[in-house]
C-alpha positions as CSV (number, residue, x, y, z in Angstrom):
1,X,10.9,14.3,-50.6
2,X,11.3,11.7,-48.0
3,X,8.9,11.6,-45.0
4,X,9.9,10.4,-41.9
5,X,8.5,7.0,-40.6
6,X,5.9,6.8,-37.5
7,X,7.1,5.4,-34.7
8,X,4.2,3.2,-34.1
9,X,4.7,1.9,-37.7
10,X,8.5,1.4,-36.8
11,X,7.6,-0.9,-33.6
12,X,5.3,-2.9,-36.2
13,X,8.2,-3.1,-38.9
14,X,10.2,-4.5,-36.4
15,X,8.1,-6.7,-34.6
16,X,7.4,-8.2,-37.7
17,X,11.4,-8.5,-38.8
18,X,12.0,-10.4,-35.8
19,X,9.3,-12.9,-36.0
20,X,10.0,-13.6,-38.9
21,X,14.4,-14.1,-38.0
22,X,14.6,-18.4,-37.2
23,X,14.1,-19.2,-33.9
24,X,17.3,-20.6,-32.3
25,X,17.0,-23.6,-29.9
26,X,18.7,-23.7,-26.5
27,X,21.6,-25.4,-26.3
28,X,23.4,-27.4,-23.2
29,X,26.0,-25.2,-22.2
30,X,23.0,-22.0,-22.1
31,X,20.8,-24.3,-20.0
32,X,23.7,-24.8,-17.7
33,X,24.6,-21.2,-16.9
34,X,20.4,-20.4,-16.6
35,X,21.3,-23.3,-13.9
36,X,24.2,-21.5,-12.2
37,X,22.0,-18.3,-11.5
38,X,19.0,-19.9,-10.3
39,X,19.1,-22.9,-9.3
40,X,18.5,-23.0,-5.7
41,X,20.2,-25.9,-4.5
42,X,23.7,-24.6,-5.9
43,X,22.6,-21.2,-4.1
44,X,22.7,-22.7,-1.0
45,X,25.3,-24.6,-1.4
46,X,27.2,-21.7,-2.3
47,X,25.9,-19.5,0.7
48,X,27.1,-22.5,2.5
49,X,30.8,-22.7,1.2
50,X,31.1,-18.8,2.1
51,X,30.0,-19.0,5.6
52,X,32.2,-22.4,6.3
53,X,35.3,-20.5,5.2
54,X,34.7,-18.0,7.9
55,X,35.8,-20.9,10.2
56,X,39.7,-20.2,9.4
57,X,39.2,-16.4,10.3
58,X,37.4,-17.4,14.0
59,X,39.8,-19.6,15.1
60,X,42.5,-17.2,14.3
61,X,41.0,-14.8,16.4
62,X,42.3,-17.4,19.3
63,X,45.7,-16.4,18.9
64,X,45.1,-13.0,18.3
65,X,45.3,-10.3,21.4
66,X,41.8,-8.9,22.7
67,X,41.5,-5.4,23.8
68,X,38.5,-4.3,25.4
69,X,37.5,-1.0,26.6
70,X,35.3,0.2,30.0
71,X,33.6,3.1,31.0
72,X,31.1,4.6,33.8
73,X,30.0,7.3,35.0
74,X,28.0,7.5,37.9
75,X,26.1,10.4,40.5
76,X,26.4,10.1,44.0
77,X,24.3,11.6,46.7
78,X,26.2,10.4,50.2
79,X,25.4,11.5,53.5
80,X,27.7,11.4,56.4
81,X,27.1,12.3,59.9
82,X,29.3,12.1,62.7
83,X,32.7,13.7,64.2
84,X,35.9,14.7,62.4
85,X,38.4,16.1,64.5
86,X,37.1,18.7,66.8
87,X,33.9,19.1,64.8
88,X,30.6,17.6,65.1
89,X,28.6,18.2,62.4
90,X,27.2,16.3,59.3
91,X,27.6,16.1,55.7
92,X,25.4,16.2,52.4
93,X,27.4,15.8,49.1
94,X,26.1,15.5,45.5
95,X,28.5,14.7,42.9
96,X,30.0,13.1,39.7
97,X,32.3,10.3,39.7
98,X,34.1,8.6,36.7
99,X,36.5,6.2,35.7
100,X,37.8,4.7,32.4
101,X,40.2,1.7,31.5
102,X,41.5,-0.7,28.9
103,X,42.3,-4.2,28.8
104,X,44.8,-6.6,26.7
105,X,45.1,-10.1,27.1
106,X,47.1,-11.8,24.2
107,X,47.6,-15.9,24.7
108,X,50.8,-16.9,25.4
109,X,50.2,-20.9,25.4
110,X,46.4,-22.0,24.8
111,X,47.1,-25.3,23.3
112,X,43.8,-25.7,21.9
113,X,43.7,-22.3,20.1
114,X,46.5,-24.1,18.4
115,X,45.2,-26.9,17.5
116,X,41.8,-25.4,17.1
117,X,43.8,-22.9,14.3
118,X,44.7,-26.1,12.7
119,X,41.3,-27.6,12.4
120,X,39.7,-24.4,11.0
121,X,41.3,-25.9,7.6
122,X,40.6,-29.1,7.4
123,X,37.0,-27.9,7.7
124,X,37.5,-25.1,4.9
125,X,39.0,-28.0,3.0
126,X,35.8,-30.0,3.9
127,X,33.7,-27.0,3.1
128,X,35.6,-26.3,-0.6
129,X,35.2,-30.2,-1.3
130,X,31.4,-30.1,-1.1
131,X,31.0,-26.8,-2.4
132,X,33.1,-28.3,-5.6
133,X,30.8,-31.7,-5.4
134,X,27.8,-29.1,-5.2
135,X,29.1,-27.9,-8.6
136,X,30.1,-31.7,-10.3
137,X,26.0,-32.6,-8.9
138,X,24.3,-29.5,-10.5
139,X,26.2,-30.3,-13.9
140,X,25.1,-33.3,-13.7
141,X,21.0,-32.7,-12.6
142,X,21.6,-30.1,-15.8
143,X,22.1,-32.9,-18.0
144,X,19.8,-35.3,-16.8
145,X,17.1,-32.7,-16.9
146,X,18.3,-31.9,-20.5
147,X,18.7,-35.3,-21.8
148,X,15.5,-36.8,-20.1
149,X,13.3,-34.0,-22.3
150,X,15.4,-35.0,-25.3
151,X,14.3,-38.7,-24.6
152,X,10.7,-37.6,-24.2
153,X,11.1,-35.8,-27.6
154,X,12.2,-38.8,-29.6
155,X,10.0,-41.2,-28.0
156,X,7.2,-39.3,-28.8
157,X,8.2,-39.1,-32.1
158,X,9.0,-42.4,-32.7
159,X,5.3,-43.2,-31.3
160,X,3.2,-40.4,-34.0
161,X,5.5,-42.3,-36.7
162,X,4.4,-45.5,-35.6
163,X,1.0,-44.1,-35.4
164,X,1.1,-42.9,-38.8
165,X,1.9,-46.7,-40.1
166,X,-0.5,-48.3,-38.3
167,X,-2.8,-45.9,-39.6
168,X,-1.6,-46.4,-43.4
169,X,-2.2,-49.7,-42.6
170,X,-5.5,-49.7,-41.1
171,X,-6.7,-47.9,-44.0
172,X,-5.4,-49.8,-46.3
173,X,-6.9,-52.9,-44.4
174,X,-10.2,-51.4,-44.9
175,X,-10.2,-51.1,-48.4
176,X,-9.0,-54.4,-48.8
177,X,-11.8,-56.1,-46.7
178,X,-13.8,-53.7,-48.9
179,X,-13.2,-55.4,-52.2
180,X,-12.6,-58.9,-50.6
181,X,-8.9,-59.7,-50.7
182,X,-8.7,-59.7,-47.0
183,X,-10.8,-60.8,-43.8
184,X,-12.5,-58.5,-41.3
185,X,-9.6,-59.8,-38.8
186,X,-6.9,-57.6,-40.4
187,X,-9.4,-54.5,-39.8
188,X,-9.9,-55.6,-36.5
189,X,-6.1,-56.1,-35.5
190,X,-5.1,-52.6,-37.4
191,X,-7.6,-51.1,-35.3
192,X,-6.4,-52.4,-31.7
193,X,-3.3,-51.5,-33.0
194,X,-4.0,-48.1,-34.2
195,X,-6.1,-47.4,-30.2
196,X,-2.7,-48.5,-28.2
197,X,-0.7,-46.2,-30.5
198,X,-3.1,-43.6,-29.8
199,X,-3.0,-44.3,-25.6
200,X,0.6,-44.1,-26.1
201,X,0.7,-41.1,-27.7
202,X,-1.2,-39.2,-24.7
203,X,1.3,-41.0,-22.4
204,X,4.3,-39.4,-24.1
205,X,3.0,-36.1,-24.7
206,X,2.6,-36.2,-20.7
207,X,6.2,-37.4,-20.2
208,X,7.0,-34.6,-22.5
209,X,5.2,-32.1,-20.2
210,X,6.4,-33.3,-17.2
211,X,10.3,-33.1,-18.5
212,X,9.9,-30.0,-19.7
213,X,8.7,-28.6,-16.1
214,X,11.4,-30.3,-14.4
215,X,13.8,-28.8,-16.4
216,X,11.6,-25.4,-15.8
217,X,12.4,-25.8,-12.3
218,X,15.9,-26.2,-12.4
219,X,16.9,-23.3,-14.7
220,X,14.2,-21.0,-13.7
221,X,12.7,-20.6,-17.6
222,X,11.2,-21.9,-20.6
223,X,13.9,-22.8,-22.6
224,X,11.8,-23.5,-25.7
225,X,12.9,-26.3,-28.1
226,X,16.4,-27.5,-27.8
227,X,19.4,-28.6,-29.4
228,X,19.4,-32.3,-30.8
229,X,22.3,-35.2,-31.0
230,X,23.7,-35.1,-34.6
231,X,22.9,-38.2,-36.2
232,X,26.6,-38.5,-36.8
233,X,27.8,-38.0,-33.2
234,X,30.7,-39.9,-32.2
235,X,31.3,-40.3,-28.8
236,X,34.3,-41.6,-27.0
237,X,35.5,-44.4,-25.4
238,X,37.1,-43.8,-22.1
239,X,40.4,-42.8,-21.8
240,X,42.9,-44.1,-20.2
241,X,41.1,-47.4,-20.7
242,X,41.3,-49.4,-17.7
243,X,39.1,-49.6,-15.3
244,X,40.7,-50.1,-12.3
245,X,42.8,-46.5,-12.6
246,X,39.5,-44.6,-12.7
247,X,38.6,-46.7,-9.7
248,X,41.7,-45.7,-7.9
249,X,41.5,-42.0,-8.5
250,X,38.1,-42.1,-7.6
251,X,39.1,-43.9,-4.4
252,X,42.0,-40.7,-3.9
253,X,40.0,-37.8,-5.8
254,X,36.5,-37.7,-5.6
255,X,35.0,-35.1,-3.6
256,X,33.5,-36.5,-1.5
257,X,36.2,-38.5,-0.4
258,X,38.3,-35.6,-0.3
259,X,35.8,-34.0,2.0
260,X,35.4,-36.7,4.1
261,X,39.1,-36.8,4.5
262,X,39.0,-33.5,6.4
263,X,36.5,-33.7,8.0
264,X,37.8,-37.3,9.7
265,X,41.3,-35.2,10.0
266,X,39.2,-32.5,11.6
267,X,37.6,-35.0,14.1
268,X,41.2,-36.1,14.8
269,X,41.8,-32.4,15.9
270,X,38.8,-32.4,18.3
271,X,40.3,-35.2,20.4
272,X,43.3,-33.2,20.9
273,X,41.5,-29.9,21.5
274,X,39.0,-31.6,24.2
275,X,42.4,-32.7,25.6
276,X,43.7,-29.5,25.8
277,X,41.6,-28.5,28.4
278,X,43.7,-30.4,31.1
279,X,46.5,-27.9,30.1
280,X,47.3,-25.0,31.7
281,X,47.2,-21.5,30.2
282,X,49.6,-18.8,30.4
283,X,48.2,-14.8,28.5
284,X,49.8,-12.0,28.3
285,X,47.4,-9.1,30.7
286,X,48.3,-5.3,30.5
287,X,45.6,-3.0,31.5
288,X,45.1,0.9,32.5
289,X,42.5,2.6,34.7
290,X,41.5,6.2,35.6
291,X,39.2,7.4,38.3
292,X,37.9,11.2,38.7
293,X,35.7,12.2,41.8
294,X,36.2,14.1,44.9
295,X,37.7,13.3,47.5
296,X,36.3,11.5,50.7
297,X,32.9,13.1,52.2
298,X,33.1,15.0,48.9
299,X,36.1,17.3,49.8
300,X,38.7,17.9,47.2
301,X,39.2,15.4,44.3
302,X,40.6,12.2,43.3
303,X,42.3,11.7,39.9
304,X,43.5,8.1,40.5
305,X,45.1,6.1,37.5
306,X,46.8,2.6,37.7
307,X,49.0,0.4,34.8
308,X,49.3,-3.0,35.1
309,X,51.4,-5.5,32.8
310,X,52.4,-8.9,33.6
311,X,51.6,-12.9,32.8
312,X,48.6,-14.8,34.1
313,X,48.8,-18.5,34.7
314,X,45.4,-20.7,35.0
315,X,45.8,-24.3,35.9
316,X,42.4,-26.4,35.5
317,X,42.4,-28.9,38.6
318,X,39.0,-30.4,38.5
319,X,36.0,-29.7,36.2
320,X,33.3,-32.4,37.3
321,X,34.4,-35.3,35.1
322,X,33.6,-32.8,31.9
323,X,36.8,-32.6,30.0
324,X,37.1,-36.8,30.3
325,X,33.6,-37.3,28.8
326,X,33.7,-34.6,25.8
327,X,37.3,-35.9,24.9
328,X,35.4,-39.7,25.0
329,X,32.9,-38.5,23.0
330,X,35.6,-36.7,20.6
331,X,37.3,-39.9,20.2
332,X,33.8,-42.1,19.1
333,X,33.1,-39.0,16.5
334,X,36.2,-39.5,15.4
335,X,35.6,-43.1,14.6
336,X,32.9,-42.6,13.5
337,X,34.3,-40.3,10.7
338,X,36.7,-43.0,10.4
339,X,34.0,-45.3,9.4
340,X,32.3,-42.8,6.9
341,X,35.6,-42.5,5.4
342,X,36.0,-46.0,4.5
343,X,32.0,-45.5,3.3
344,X,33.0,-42.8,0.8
345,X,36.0,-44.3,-0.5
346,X,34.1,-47.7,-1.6
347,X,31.1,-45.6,-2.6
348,X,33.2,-43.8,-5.0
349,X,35.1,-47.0,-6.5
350,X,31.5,-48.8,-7.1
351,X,30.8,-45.2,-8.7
352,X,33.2,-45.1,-10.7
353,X,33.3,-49.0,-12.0
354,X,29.3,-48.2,-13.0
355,X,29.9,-45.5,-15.0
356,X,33.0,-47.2,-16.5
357,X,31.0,-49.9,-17.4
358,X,28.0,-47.7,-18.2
359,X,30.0,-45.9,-21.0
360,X,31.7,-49.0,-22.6
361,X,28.2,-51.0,-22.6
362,X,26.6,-48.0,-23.3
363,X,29.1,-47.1,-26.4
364,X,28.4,-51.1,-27.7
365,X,24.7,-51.1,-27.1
366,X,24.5,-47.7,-29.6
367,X,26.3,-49.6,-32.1
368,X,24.1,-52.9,-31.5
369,X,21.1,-51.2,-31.5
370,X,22.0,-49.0,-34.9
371,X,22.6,-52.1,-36.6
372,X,19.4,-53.4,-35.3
373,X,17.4,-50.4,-36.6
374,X,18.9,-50.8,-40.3
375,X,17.9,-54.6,-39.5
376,X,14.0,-53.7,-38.6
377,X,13.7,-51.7,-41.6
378,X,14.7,-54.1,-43.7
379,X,12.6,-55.9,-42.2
380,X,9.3,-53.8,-42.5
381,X,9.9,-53.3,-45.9
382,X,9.9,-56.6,-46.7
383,X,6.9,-57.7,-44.7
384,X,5.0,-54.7,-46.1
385,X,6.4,-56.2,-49.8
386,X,5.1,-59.4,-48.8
387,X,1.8,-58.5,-47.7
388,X,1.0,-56.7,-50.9
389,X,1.7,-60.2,-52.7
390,X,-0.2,-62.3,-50.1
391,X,3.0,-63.9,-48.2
392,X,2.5,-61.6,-45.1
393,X,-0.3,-60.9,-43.0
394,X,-1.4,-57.7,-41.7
395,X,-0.2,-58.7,-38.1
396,X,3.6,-59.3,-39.7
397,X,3.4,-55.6,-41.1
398,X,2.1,-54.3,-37.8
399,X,4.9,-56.0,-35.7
400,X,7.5,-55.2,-38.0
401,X,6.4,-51.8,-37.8
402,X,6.6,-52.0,-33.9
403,X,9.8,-53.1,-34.1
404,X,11.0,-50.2,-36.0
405,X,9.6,-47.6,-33.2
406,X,10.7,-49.8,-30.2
407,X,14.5,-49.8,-31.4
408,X,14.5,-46.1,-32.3
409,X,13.3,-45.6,-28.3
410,X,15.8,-47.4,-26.8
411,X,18.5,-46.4,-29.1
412,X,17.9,-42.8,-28.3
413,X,17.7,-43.4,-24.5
414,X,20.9,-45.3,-25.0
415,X,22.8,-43.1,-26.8
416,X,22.0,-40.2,-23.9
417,X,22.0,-42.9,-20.9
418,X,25.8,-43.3,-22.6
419,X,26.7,-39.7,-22.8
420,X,25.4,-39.5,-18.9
421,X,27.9,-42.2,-18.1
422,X,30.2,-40.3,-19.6
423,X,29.6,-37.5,-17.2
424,X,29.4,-39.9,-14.0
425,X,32.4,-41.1,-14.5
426,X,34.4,-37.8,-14.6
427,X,32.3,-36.9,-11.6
428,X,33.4,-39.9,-10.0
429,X,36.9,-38.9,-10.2
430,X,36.3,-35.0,-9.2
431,X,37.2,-33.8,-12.8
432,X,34.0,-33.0,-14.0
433,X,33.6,-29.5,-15.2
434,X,32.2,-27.1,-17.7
435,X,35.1,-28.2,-20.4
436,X,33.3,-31.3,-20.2
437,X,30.5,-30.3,-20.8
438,X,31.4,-27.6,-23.9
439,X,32.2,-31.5,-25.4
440,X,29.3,-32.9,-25.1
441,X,27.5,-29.7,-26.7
442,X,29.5,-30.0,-29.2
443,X,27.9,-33.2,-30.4
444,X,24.4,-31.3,-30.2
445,X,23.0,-29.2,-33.4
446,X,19.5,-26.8,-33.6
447,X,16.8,-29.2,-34.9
């Protein structure tokens, strides 16, 4: 007969399944959408965007009619004394006295509603193109963050296998000053070696630490051990290949051009607008009013009500110098914006050349140093070959060994610096997006 399992012994049973399942490592793309949730810099950024685009909606309301509404209610306590008619006498009246109206005024011609109608989109144009660069920068801090821990990871690898060697080597020294083949010297140099491995080692576990935090910080959560470049990862050159065409979309499509582009057409609109106050007006007024009371010295009552429709024209005259001295100012902001614009459009074509650049000399400075790796092995192994039969000192085995760990650093910080260029450079042009990204994941595998 079968008995039923505890459920205390079922928590352990699982407990221990799952600890015992592989642990999978993070990859980009999950790193990227911890990022989207909780990174605070896109969050404002995107509280920003959503309270820019209200600026379409207010100047709207500039064309649109207002209606209003008033109300009051009021107690008198009037006293008259005097003569009416044939009678002297006086009079003491308490009462209630109301009255009620609405009011419509709907703009006929307010030249700078207009115009102010038409700036409300250049700046939610402005406002999308940063919100949009907001998103191209937090891809790219993603990666950064990502690749820098990567970096940390193989460079402190590289360093515990080079301490590993020099360590081999050191002990193999001391056996061989031991039986007399070799001179205290070799000890002594394995040993210096074998402390600055050791210094290093502490320095790159910190580096390690410190990477992993900032990536903390950005996505909100441990993300444990993450995915690593294949060995076999081809990356790309760019495409199209020339240079100056990524420098001229940059120049037309960045987003930051794009929203410095509004935002100069905006300041454009400004002048105009600050203009616009030497123009007249002309609205559309309609209004209706009821009054309920008594009559005069309280006798009988008043139910008075009045319509009015008709066109009210307002012509400024003289406003104390203001409107000349705002539109001045209007006109040096809009230089000014002028100015920036020129800025952002040579800031994004010196962009975009870097990265250019940054990829192709990234993409040839992978293959140099691969070859150079395959070279520095070669080259340890025969200086470790040549020690053993007396050709090579210790020094020539410890150097060779250096080698080896120096060119698997830079060749790992290469090969990410390259696939950051990659990124830069699709950034410059505003085409950077999570596609791009799903491609460079795809070069990534668990460890």
């Amino acid at each position: 007969m079968s008995r039923a399992l505890h459920p205390g012994r079922l928590s352990l049973l699982l407990a221990g399944l799952f600890s015992a399942l592989p642990a999978f490592a993070t990859d980009l793309l999950q790193v990227y959408r911890y990022a989207l949730a909780y990174d605070a810099q896109y969050t404002a950024a995107r509280a920003s965007a959503a309270a820019g685009r209200e600026k379409q909606p207010q100047a709207l309301a500039g064309l649109l009619p207002t209606i209003a509404a008033t109300g009051n209610t009021y107690w008198n306590d009037s006293t008259y004394k005097g003569s009416i008619s044939a009678l002297n006498d006086s009079y003491h009246n308490k009462y209630n006295s109301h009255s009620y109206g609405v009011s419509l005024t709907q703009p006929l011609f307010r030249w700078q509603n207009f115009v102010q109608y038409d700036q409300s989109k250049l700046l939610v144009l402005q406002t999308e193109a940063n919100f949009a660069q907001a998103g191209q920068d937090l891809i790219l801090r993603v990666a950064q963050a990502y690749f820098d821990v990567l970096v940390a990871v193989e460079n402190l690898r590289a360093v515990q296998a080079n301490k590993t060697a020099i360590a081999q080597q050191l002990e193999q020294a001391k056996k061989n000053f031991e039986v007399g083949i070799a001179t205290v010297t070799d000890t002594y140099e394995s040993q210096s070696r074998f402390d600055l491995a050791t210094a290093e080692e502490i320095a790159a576990e910190n580096e390690l630490e410190v990477n992993r935090y900032a990536l903390r910080v950005l996505i909100g959560t441990d993300p444990g051990e993450l995915n690593r470049l294949k060995p076999t990862a081809i990356m790309a050159p760019p495409q199209p290949a020339s240079m100056e065409q990524w420098v001229e979309a940059a120049e037309r499509d960045s987003f930051v051009v794009q929203a410095q582009q509004a935002a100069t057409e905006a300041a454009a609109k400004a002048v105009e607008i600050n203009r616009a106050d030497h123009y007249p007006t002309v609205d559309v007024v309609a209004s209706y009013n009821q009054n309920n009371g008594p009559g005069q010295f309280g006798v009988g009552s008043i139910d008075n009500t009045t319509s009015q429709i008709g066109l009210q024209l307002n012509i400024p005259i003289f406003q104390g110098g203001a409107v000349n001295s705002k539109t001045r100012e209007a006109i040096a902001r809009r230089d000014a914006e002028a100015a920036s614009l020129d800025n952002a459009k040579r800031s994004a074509a010196l962009s975009a050349r870097q990265s250019y650049l940054g990829v192709v000399n990234g993409l040839a400075g992978v293959r140099a140093l691969e070859a150079a790796l395959v070279s520095s092995l070669s080259s340890l192994e025969s200086n470790r070959l040549g020690y053993e039969v007396g050709v090579r000192i210790n020094i020539d085995v410890l150097n060779a060994e250096n080698q080896v760990y120096v060119t698997r650093r830079d060749l790992a910080r290469t090969r990410f610096d390259t696939l950051l260029a990659q990124l830069r450079l699709k950034a410059a042009v505003g085409a950077l997006g999570e596609g791009d990204l799903e491609q460079i994941n795809s070069l990534f595998e668990a460890p």
